[in-house]
C-alpha positions in Angstrom: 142.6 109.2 110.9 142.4 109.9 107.2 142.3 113.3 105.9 139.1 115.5 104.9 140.7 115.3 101.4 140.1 111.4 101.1 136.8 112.2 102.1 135.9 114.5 99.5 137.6 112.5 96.6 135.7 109.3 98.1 132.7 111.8 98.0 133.3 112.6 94.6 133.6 109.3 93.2 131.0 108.2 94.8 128.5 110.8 94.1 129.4 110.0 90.4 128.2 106.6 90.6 125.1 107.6 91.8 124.8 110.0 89.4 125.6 107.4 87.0 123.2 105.1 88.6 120.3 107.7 88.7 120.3 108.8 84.6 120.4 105.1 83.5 117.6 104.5 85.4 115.6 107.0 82.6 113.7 105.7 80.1 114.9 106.8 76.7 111.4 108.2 75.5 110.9 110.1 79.0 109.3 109.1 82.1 106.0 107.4 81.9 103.9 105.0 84.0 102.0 107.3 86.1 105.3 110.0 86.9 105.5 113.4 85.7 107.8 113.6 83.1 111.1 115.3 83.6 110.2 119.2 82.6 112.3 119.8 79.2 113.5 116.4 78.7 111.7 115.7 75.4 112.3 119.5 73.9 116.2 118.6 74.5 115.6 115.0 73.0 114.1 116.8 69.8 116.5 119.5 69.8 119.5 117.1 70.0 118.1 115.5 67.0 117.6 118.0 65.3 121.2 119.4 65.7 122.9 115.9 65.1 120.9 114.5 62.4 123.8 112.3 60.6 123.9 110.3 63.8 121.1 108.7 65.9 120.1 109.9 69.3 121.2 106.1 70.6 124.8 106.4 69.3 125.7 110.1 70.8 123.9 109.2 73.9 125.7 105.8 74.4 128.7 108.4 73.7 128.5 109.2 77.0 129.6 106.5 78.1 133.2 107.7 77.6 133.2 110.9 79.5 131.4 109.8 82.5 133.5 106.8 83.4 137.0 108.7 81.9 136.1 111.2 84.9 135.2 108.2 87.4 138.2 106.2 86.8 140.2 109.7 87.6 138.3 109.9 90.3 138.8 106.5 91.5 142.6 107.1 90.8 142.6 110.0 93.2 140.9 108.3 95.9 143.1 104.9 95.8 146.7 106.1 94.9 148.0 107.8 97.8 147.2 104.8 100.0 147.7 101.4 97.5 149.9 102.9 95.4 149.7 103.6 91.2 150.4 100.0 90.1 147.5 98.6 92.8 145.5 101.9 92.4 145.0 101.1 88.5 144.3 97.1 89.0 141.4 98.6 91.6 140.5 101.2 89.5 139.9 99.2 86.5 138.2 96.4 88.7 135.7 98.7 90.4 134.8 100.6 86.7 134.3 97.0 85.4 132.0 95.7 88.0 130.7 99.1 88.5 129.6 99.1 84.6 127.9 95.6 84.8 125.6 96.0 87.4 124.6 99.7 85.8 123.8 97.6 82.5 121.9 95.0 84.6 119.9 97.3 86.4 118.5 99.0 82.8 116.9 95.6 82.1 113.4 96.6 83.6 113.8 100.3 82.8 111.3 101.2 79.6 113.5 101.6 76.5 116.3 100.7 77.8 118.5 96.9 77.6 121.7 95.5 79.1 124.3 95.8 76.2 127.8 94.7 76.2 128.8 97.1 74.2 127.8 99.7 76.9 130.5 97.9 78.9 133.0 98.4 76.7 132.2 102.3 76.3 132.7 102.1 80.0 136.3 100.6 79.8 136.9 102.8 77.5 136.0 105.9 79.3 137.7 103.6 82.2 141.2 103.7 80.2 141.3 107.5 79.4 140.6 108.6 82.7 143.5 106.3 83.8 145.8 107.8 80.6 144.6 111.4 81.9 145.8 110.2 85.3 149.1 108.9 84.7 150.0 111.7 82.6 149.2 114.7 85.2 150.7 112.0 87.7 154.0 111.0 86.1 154.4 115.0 84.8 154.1 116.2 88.6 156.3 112.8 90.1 158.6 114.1 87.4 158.8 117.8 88.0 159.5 116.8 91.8 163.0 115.5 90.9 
């Protein structure tokens, strides 16, 4: 029987990826066709470009990329160590953020000012790779510490 903790870190990585899932299905200029648009979403669009002018609201919010799949991958990490292993656990990990990032690009195809861009994958490997590096260091710092 596995423990409640696997269930929770499953939970958590999980719930990510729907979370994930659920803002990439937004259109970038708010929602439209007939549904109420998100209270405060366009104030905050304005606001956030007012406040980074230098850069476009596209670039900082494909930025995002990074941090949401940097805390996936960790949470993959935690979920798949203790039973495959590190070496497998990574290989998984970097397998389920790939495949995981493809089909979230594929699925903006119909969504209103939103496109499938490879690009976007990479941000995800990226974010994918840093959450591993995050990983490995806590990892290899506590493995260390216990000798």
């Amino acid at each position: 029987m596995r423990s409640s903790g696997f269930r929770w870190r499953l939970a958590a990585a999980l719930g990510l990826m729907l979370l994930i899932s659920a803002l990439s299905s937004i259109p970038l200029d708010g929602i439209k066709r007939g549904v109420k648009e998100i209270p405060g979403y366009s104030s905050a669009r304005q606001e956030a470009k007012r406040h980074f002018s230098g850069l476009r609201y596209s670039e900082i919010h494909n930025l995002m990329h990074v941090p949401f799949f940097a805390v996936l991958a960790w949470l993959w990490m935690r979920v798949l160590t203790p039973r495959y292993g590190v070496t497998r656990a990574v290989f998984l990990t970097v397998a389920i953020i790939f495949v995981f990032g493809i089909i979230d690009e594929l699925r903006q195809i119909p969504v209103e000012g939103r496109d499938a861009s490879v690009s976007d994958i990479g941000l995800d490997l990226t974010g994918g790779m840093f959450g591993l590096l995050i990983y490995g260091f806590f990892y290899f710092k506590e493995t260390a510490s216990r000798r």
